[in-house]
C-alpha positions in Angstrom: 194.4 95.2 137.2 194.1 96.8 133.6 192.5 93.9 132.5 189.8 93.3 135.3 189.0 97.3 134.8 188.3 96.5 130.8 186.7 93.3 132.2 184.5 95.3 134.3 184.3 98.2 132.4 183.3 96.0 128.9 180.6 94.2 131.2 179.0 97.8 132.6 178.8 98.9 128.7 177.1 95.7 128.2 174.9 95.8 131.2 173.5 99.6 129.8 173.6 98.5 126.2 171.3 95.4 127.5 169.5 97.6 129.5 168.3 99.9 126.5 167.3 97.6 124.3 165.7 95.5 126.8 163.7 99.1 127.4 163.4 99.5 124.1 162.2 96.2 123.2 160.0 97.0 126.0 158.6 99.5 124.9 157.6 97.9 121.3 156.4 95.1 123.5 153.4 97.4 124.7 152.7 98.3 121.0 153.6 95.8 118.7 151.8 92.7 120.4 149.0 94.9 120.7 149.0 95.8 117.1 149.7 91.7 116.4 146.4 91.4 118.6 144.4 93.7 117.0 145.3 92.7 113.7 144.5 88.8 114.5 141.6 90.2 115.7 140.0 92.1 113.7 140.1 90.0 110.2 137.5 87.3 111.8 135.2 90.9 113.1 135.4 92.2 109.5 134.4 89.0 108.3 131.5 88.3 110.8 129.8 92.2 110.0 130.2 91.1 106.0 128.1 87.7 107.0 126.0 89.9 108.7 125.3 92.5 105.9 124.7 89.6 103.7 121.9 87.8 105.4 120.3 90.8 106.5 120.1 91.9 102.6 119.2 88.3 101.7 116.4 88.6 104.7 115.3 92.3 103.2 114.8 90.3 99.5 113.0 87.6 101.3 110.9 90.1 102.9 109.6 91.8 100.2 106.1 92.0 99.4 105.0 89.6 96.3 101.5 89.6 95.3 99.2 86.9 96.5 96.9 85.5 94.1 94.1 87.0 96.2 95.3 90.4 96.2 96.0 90.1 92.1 92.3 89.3 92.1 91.3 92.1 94.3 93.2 94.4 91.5 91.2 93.6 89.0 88.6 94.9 87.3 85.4 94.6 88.9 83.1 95.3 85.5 81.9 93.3 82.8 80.6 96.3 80.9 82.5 96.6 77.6 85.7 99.3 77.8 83.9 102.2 75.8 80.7 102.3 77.5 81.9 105.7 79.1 80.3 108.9 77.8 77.6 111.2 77.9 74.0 109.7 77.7 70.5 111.9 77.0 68.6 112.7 80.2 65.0 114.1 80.6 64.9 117.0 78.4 66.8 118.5 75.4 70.4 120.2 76.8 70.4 117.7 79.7 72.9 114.7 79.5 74.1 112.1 82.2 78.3 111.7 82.0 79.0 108.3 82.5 83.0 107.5 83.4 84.3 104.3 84.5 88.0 103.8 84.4 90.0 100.7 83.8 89.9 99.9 87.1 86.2 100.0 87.1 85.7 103.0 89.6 82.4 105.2 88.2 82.3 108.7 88.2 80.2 111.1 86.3 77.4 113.8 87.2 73.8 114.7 85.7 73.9 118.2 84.1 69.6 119.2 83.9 68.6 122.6 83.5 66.6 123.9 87.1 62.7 124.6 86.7 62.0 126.0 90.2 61.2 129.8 90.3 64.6 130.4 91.1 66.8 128.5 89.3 64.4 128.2 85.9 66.1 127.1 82.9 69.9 127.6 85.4 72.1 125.0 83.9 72.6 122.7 87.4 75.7 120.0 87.6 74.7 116.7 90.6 78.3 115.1 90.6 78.4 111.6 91.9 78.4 111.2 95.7 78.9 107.6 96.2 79.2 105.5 93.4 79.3 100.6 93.2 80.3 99.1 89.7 79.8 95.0 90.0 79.8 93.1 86.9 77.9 94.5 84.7 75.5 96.5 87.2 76.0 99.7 88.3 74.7 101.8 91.0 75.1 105.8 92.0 73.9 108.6 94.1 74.8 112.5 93.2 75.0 115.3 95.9 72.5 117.4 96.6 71.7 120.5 94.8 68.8 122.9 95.2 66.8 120.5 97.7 67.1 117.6 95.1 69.1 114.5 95.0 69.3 111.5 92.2 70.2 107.8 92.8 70.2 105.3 89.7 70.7 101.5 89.9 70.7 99.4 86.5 73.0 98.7 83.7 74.3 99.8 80.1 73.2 97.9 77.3 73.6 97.9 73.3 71.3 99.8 71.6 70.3 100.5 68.1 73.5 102.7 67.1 75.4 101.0 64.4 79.0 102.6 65.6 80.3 104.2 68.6 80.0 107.5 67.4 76.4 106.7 66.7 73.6 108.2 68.6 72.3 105.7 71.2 75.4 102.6 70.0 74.8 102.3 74.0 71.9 102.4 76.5 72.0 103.1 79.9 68.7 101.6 81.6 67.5 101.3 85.0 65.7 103.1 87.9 66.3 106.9 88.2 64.9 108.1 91.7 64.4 111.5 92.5 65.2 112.5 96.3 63.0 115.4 97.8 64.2 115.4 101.5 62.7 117.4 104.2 65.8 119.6 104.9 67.4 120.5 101.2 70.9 119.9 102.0 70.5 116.8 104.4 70.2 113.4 102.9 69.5 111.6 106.1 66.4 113.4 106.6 62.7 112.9 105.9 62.4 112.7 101.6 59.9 112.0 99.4 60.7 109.9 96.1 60.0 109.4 92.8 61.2 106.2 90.9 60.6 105.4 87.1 62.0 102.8 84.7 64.1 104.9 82.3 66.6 104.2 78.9 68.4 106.8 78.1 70.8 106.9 75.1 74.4 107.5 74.4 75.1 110.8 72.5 76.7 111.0 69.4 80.4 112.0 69.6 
């Protein structure tokens, strides 16, 4: 009888022992396969989102802009006229000048500076910046605002002139027609004008 209690004691023990580490086991069962899972998983999804940042940033270098032939044409200078032509050329009358600016790009800017001879403004010193301005080859075309019920618009070129250097009174000629714009209504360029056109030369200052 002593033995079949040990027997059946030794066999209970066993039974519980089993019992909690079959629980136990159980318990890691829920976790660690899980974790094994995820692990197995996620080296392959790691590996997929670096494939993924790699052709997007070899797409992105793909993508970016190069420039067409066309467009490096389109950049260009659009003058022919020689780099230096830029300056301040005579005008009508002593104290007037013409400033002359085209950058390397070829864009013109510049105004007339003349001195007013209305009633009003007589002997004023009056500035007509450039309004709208074209350089092609080596023509050049521009129209200043208006000021005082007058407005100018020039179309022509810049030539050499007699000047032996740069620095030279009239090394440069600017020649064309000057027009002079009367309109109807002083500050309106669309409206009724009358104008005057003359051939004109006009030569680069000394600087």
């Amino acid at each position: 009888m002593a033995n079949l209690y040990s027997h059946e004691r030794g066999s209970r023990l066993k039974r519980e022992v089993s019992t909690r580490i079959f629980g136990l086991l159980g318990l890691g069962g829920v976790c660690i396969p899980g974790a094994v899972a995820q692990t197995t998983m996620q080296t392959p999804e790691l590996r997929q989102r670096t494939q993924t940042a790699r052709a997007s940033a070899t797409a992105a270098a793909d993508q970016k802009p190069q420039q067409s032939p066309a467009s490096a044409a389109s950049s260009a200078p659009s003058t022919t006229l020689p780099a230096d032509v830029s300056g301040a050329y005579a005008f009508d009358r002593a104290n007037e000048s013409i400033e002359v600016d085209i950058d390397r790009r070829g864009k013109l800017t510049g105004y007339i500076t003349r001195l007013g001879d209305e009633e009003t403004d007589s002997n004023t010193p009056l500035t007509y910046f450039f309004d709208h301005t074209a350089v092609q080859g080596d023509q050049l075309q521009f129209e200043t605002k208006v000021v005082h019920g007058l407005w100018y618009s020039f179309m022509g070129t810049i030539v050499r002139g007699s000047g032996q250097t740069r620095d030279d009174e009239g090394y440069y000629i600017l020649r064309g027609t000057l027009s002079v714009h009367h309109p109807s209504d002083e500050g309106d360029k669309s409206s009724q004008e009358t104008v005057e056109q003359r051939k004109v030369k006009y030569k680069s200052l000394a600087q």
